[in-house]
Structures are given as structure tokens and as C-alpha cells.
N, C-alpha and C positions, 0 to 999 in steps of 0.2 A: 431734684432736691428743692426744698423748699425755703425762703429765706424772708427772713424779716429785716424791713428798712425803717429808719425814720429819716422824713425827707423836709426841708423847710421849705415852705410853700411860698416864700420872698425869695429866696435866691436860688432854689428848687436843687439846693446842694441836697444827696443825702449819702445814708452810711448804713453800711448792712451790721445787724447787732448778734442775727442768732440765725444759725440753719438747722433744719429740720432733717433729723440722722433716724428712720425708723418714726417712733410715738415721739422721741425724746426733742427737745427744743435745745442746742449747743452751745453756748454763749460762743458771738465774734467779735473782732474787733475792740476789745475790752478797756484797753489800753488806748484807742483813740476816742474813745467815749468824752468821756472828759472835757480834752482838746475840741472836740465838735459842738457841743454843747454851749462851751464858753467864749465861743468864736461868734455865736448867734449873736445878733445885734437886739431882740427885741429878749431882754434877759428875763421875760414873764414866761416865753415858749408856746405864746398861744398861736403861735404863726407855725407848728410842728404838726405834721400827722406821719400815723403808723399804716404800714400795711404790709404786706406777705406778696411776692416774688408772682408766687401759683393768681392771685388776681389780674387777670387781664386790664381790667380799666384802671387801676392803681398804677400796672407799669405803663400803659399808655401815656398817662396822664403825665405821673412825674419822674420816672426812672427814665424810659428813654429821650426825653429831653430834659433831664439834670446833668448837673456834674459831681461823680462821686468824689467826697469829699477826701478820700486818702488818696486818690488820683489829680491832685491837685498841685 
């Protein structure tokens, strides 16, 4: 299964938003969206990247050395 994160590239917290069920993209975590978002210190978000689960160099980089942010 496939999942989409957005991770902050300052504190390399991120939060998985939406998995991949079939073609269709699922909404996750919907409800701490928000909370994640407004927790960011740099309130422009230009310190934010997106990526998807299935990329190796994405989770290298900042999934497995982040901390997920509802694991918190």
C-alpha cells in the first residue's frame, strides 16, 4: 500500500495524509491535519515536502529518520 506523507524538513516530524486503496487516493489522518500544520513554526510552510511511501529515496531520507508526528 502506498501512502502519502508530508514531512518538515526542520524538525523532519511528518504525518501520513492519504493511502493508496486500488487507483483511489483515501484521505488519513484528517482530523490531525490541522493540529500538524499549526504546530509548524515557520507559518509560510516553505520548510514542507510531500512524497509517497513507494519512493525509496523520500523514505530514506526523511521518514526513517523522522518522528511521526501523532507518535508523539
Amino acid at each position: 500500500m502506498n501512502r502519502k506523507y508530508i514531512v518538515d524538513t526542520t524538525t523532519r516530524e511528518y504525518i501520513c495524509v492519504a493511502l493508496k486503496k486500488g487507483q483511489d487516493w483515501i484521505p488519513n489522518n484528517q482530523d490531525s491535519l490541522p493540529a500538524f500544520m499549526d504546530s509548524r513554526t515557520d507559518k509560510k510552510q516553505q520548510n514542507l515536502v510531500t512524497g509517497e511511501f513507494s519512493d525509496n529515496t523520500f523514505f530514506e531520507k526523511w521518514i526513517r529518520n523522522g518522528t511521526n508526528y501523532l507518535a508523539k
